[in-house]
MARRO-517981 format. One record per residue (C-alpha): residue in one letter; y, z, x. Coordinates in steps of 0.05 Angstrom, whole numbers, padded with zeros to 5 digits, always signed. Example, Ala and Ser with C-alpha at 12.3 -4.5 7.8 and 13.67 -1.06 7.14 Angstrom:
<atoms>
a-00090+00156+00246
s-00021+00143+00273
</atoms>
This chain:
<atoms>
x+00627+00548+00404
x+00690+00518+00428
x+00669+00457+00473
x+00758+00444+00499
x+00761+00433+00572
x+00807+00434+00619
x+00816+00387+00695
x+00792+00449+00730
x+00723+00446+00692
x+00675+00429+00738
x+00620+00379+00710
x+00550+00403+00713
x+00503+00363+00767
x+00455+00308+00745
x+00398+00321+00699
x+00346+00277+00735
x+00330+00236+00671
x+00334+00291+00616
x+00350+00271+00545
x+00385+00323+00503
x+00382+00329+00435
x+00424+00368+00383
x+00399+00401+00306
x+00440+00411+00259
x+00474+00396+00194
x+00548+00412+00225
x+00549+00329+00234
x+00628+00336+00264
x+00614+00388+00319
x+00554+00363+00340
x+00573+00302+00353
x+00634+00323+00386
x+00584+00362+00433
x+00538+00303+00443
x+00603+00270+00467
x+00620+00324+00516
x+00547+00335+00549
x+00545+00264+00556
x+00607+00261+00594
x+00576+00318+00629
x+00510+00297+00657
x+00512+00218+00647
x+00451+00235+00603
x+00442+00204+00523
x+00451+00260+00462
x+00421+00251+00402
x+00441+00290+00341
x+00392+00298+00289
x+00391+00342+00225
x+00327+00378+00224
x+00285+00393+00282
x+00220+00352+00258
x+00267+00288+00265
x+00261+00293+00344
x+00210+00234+00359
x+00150+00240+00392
x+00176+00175+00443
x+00236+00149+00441
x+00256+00075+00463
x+00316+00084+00483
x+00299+00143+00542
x+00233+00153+00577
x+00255+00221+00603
x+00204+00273+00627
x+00233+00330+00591
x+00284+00342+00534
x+00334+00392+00522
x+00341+00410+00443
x+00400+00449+00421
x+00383+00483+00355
x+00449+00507+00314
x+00443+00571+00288
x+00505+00583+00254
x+00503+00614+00184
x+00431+00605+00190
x+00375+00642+00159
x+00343+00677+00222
x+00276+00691+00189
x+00271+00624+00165
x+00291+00596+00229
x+00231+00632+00271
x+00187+00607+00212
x+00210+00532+00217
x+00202+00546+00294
x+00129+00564+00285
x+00108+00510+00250
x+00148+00452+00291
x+00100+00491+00356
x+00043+00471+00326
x+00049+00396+00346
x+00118+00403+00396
x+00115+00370+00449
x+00099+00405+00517
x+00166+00372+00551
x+00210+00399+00497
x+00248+00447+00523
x+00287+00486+00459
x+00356+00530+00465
x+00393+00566+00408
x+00460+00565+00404
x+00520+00595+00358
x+00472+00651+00361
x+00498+00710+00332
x+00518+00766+00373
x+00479+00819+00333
x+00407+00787+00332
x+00361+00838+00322
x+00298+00799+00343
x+00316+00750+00399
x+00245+00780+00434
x+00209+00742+00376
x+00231+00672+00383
x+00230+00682+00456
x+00154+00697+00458
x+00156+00626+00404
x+00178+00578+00466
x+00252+00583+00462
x+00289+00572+00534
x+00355+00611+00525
x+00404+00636+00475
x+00485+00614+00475
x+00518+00660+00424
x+00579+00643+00386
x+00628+00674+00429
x+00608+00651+00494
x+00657+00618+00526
x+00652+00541+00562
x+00638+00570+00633
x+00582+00607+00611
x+00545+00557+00565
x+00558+00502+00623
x+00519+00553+00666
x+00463+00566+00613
x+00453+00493+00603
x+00450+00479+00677
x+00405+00541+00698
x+00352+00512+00629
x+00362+00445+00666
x+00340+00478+00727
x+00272+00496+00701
x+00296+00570+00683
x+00304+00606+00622
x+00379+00632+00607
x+00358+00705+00585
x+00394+00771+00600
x+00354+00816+00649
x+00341+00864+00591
x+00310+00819+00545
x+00267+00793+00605
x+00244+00862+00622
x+00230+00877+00549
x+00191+00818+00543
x+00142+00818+00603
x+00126+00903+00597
x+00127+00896+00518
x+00076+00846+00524
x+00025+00864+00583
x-00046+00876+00564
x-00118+00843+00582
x-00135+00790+00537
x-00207+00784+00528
x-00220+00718+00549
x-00173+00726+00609
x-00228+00724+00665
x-00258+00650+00641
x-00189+00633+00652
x-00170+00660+00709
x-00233+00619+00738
x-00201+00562+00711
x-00135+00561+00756
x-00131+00542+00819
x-00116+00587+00885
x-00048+00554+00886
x-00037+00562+00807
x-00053+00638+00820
x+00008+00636+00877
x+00048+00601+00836
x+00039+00645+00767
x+00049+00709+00805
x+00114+00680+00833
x+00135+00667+00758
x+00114+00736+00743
x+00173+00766+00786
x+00226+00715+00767
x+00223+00669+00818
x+00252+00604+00800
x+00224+00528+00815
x+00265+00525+00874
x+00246+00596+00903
x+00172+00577+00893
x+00185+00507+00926
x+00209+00538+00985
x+00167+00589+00984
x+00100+00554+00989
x+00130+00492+01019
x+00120+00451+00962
x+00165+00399+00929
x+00192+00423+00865
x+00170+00358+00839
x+00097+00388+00858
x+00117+00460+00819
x+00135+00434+00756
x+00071+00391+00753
x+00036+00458+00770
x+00068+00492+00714
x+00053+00447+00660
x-00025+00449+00686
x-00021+00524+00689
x+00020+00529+00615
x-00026+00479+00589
x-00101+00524+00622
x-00069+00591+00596
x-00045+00562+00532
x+00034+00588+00526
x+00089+00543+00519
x+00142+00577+00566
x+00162+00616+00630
x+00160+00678+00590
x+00089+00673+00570
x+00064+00657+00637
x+00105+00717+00665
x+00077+00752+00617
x+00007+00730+00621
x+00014+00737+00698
x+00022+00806+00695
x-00028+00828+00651
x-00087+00796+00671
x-00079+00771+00750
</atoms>
């Protein structure tokens, strides 16, 4: 993923405090990329080689959330979803994980997206588009095609059996709020939707994530529509 700009590029918007972090063992390009995002938000990159190197709290940033960029390129996918699986088990909530150099004929992008991962950049996209991925994952979103959203939330309906103690569990305004996320609505459209600050939503969703036990927007959605 070619990471040249140009004086036309337009930088993305502040990150309100997000730390981003970059795997992989391409030490060259990745730090060239932790260069350029910094530039580009005003935000600290780390680049680590394996993903279980991400600390748990770091000194030098007290951000709320972290952006992790996982390199895929020439990697073994099946291996990847397996090393993905077992970093879930103690990941923490606020990491928010992206693939990138994804490549273009992935034949099970449904599986890591029902793991926790936020968005896929493949390795032709060009700058525009992985400025706008980063920024709409920055946003609170995921950066998915329609398709693959679709897929994912009819794919995956179905009652669960304990879904009624849960249900009890949520609040009225969690209910609002996770039928919202069930038809793609985004922080902001549920902020003004409710008239709530989106401050107030995204302390919602990590209540609601953390009572129905699924570690992304995908889940909820997905949740959301089979069992409200």
């Amino acid at each position: 993923m070619g990471l040249m700009t140009s004086k036309k590029q337009k930088k993305l918007p502040p990150s309100n405090g997000m730390a981003f972090y970059i795997v992989g063992t391409r030490r060259l390009e990745n730090e060239l990329m932790a260069s350029y995002l910094e530039r580009q938000t005003g935000d600290p990159c780390f680049v680590l080689e394996h993903i279980n190197h991400i600390p748990k709290n770091n000194p030098k940033n007290n951000a709320r959330q972290r952006l992790v960029f996982w390199d895929c390129y020439k990697k073994d996918l099946k291996s990847l979803l397996t090393e993905l699986r077992t970093y879930n088990i103690h990941k923490q909530s606020e990491n928010h994980i992206v693939l990138f150099n994804v490549p273009t004929d992935l034949a099970f992008e449904k599986k890591f997206v029902l793991e926790g991962i936020y968005g896929f950049f493949y390795a032709n996209d060009p700058l525009d588009v992985f400025l706008k991925g980063v920024k709409t994952v920055i946003d609170g979103r995921l950066w998915l095609s329609r398709d693959m959203m679709t897929k994912c939330i009819f794919e995956g309906t179905g009652k669960d059996k304990s879904s009624k103690s849960i249900t009890e569990k949520l609040t009225q305004r969690q209910i609002q709020i996770l039928a919202l996320i069930a038809v793609g609505a985004t922080n902001d459209d549920i902020s003004e939707k409710l008239c709530i600050s989106p401050h107030t939503v995204k302390n919602h969703l990590y209540s609601i994530f953390k009572k129905i036990d699924v570690p992304n927007r995908v889940q909820a959605a997905l949740w959301a529509a089979g069992n409200l």
